[in-house]
C-alpha positions as CSV (number, residue, x, y, z in Angstrom):
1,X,11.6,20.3,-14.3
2,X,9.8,23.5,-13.9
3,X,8.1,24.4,-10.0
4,X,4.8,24.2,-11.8
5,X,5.2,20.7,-13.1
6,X,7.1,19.2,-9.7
7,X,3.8,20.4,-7.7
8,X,1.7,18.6,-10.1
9,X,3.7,15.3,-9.3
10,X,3.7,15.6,-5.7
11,X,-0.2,16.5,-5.6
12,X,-0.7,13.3,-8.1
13,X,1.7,11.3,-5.5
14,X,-0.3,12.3,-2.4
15,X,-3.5,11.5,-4.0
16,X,-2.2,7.9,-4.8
17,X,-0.3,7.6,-0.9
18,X,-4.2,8.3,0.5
19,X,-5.7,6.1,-2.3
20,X,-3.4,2.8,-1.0
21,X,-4.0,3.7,3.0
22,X,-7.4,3.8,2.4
23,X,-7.2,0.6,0.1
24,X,-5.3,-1.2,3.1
25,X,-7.5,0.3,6.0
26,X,-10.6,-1.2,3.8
27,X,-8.8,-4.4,3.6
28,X,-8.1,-4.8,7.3
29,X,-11.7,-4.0,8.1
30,X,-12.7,-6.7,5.7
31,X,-9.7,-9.0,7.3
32,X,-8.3,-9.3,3.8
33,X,-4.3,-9.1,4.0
34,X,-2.2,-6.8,2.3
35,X,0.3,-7.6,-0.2
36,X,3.9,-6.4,-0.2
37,X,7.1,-7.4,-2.2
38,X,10.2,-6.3,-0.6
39,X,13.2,-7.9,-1.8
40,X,11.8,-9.9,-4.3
41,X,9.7,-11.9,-2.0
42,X,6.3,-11.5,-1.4
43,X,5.1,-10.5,1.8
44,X,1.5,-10.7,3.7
45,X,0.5,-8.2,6.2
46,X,-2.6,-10.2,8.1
47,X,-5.3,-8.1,9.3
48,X,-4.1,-8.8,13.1
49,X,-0.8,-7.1,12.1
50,X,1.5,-9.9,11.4
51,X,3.6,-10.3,8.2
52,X,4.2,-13.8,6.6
53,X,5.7,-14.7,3.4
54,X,3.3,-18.0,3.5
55,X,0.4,-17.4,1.0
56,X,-2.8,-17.4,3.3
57,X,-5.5,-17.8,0.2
């Protein structure tokens, strides 16, 4: 991979990182939870800060 082409990817990555922490700060404000799968389960981040793996919709 040439220097040129591994900056491109790393700017395209950090756009998308500040795309999804702005996604999830927007949901939090809104008090919508986040969504997670770790480990093959599906995990809940509420907007008070605590995770669940018990759909809250």
């Amino acid at each position: 991979m040439t220097n040129k082409l591994y900056e491109f990817f790393l700017e395209m990555l950090k756009i998308g990182n500040r795309a999804v922490q702005k996604a999830q700060e927007n949901n939090r404000k809104k008090g919508i939870p986040n969504v997670y799968a770790k480990n093959n389960k599906v995990i809940f981040e509420l907007p008070n800060g605590k995770t669940t793996t018990v759909n809250p919709f």
